[in-house]
C-alpha positions in Angstrom: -6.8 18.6 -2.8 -5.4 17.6 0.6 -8.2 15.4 1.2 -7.6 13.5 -1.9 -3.9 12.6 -1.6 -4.7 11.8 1.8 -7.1 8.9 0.8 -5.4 8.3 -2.3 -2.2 7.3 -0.2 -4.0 5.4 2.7 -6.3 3.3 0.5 -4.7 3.3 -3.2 -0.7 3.6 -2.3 -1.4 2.0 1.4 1.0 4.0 3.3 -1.0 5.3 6.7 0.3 5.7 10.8 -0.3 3.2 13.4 -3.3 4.2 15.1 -1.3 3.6 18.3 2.1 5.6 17.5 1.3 8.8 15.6 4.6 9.9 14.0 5.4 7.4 11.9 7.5 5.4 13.9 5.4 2.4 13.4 4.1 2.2 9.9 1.0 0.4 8.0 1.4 -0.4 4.6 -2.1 -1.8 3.3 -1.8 -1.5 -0.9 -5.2 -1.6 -2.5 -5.2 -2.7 -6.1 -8.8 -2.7 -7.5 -10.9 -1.9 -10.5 -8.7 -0.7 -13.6 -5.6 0.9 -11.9 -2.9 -1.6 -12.6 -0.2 0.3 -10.5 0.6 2.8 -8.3 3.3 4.5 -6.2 4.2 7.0 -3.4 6.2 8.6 -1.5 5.9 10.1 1.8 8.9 12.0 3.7 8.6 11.4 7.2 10.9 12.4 10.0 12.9 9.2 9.7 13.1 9.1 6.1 11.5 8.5 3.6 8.4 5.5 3.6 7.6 4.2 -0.2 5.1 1.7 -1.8 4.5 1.2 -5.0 2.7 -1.9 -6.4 2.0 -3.1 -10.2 -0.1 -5.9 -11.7 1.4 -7.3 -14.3 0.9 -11.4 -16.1 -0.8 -12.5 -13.3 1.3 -11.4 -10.5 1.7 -8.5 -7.7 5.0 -6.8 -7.7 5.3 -4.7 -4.6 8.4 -2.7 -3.8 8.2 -1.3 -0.2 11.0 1.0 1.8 10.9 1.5 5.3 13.3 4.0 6.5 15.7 4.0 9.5 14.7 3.3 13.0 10.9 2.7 12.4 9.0 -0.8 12.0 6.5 -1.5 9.6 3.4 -4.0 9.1 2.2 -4.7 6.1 -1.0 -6.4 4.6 -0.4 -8.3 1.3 -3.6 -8.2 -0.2 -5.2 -11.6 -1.6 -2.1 -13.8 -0.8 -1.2 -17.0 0.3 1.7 -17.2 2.6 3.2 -20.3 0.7 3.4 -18.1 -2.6 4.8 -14.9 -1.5 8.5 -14.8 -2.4 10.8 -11.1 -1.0 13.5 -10.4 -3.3 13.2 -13.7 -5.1 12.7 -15.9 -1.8 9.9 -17.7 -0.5 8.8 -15.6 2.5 8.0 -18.5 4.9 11.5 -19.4 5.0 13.2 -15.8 5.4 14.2 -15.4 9.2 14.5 -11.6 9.8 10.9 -11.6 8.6 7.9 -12.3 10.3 4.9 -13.2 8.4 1.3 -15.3 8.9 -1.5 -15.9 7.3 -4.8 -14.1 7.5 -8.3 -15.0 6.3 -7.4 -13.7 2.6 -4.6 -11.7 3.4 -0.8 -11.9 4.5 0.5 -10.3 7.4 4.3 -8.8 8.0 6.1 -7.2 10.0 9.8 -6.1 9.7 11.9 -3.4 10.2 13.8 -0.7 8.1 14.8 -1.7 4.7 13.8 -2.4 0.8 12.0 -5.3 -0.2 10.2 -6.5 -3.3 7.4 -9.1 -2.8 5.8 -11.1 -5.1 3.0 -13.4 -6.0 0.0 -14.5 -8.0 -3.0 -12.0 -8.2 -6.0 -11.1 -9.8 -7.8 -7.7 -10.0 -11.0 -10.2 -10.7 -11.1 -10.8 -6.7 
């Protein structure tokens, strides 16, 4: 059963370790929303607290609630997203500061450091 929470929260949840810095002290959040599951969350207690994803389709739009915990940074991948429509917490992402984000291919890239956030955007499990 290991096995399968292990790729269930890499590749369905998202939450994994940088490749780089084992520990959790850098963090990759990569969601994967595919097929029929419409949402999905967990939790994982690491030794800086605790790291949380969860992510729900829902009337055309991605909801995905993130927590990074003290002293650790985090990159995330927003899956099938265009910077310019991405809001956090209600604003648009391009604009927020303490936030650095860019554009991949079909993806959006961030990185940020310890906190809550909530993104949002337009999305189809069609893609």
């Amino acid at each position: 059963y290991g096995a399968i929470g292990d790729w269930m929260y890499k590749n369905i949840v998202g939450i994994d370790l940088s490749e780089k810095d084992p520990g959790y002290k850098k963090i990759l959040i990569k969601p994967t929303p595919g097929g029929e599951i419409t949402n999905a969350e967990g939790k994982y207690e690491s030794i800086y607290g605790t790291i949380k994803s969860a992510w729900e389709v829902k009337g055309g739009k991605i909801l995905i609630d993130i927590s990074i915990p003290g002293n650790t940074e985090a990159k995330i991948i927003l899956p099938q997203a265009n910077l310019s429509e991405v809001t956090e917490s209600g604003n648009k992402l391009e604009i927020i500061k303490y936030i650095n984000s860019k554009q991949l291919e079909k993806n959006v890239l961030i990185e940020l450091g310890s906190g809550d956030y909530k993104f949002e955007y337009p999305f189809s499990l069609k893609e």
